[in-house]
N, C-alpha and C positions, 0 to 999 in steps of 0.2 A: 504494500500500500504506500501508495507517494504521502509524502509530509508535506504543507503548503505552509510558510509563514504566515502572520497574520497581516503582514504589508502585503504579498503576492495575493491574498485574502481579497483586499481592501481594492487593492490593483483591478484584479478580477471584476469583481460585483459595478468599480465604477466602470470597468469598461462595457461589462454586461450593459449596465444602464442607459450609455451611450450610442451604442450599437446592437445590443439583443444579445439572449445569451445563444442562439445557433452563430454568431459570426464570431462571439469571442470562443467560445469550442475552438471555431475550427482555427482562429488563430493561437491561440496558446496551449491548447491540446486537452486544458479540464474537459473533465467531461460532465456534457450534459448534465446531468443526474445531482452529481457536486457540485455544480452552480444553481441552481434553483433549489437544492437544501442553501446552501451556505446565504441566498436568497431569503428564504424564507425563515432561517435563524438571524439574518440582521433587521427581519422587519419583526422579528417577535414572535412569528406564527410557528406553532409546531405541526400542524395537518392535522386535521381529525383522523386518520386511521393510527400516528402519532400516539394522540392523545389515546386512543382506544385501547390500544395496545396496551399503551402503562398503567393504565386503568384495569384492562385484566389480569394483568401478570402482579398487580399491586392485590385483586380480588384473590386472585390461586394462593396469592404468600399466605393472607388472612385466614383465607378459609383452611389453610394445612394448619396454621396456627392454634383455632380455636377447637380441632378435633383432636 
């Protein structure tokens, strides 16, 4: 798994913004997928299936706990 600074970060997202994130792909090589998370961790949103997920996996701890 590649490491990204967080100025390479910052780099990205502004370029995204300028141009979209299918030009900055294809110009810097993130990929898709990682820029529209790292997208949606700077605007604060975690996704609702996100959110579902830790929601469940927070339900299963509970529920093994209290039996």
């Amino acid at each position: 798994m590649i490491r990204y600074t967080k100025e390479q970060k910052e780099a990205a997202l502004s370029q995204a913004q300028e141009i979209g994130i299918i030009k900055t792909h294809n110009e810097t090589g993130i990929s898709i997928q990682t820029l529209y998370k790292w997208r949606a961790e700077a605007e604060g949103k975690t996704g609702p299936r996100l959110a579902a997920k830790k929601e469940s996996a927070t339900n299963i701890r509970l529920s093994w706990m209290t039996t």
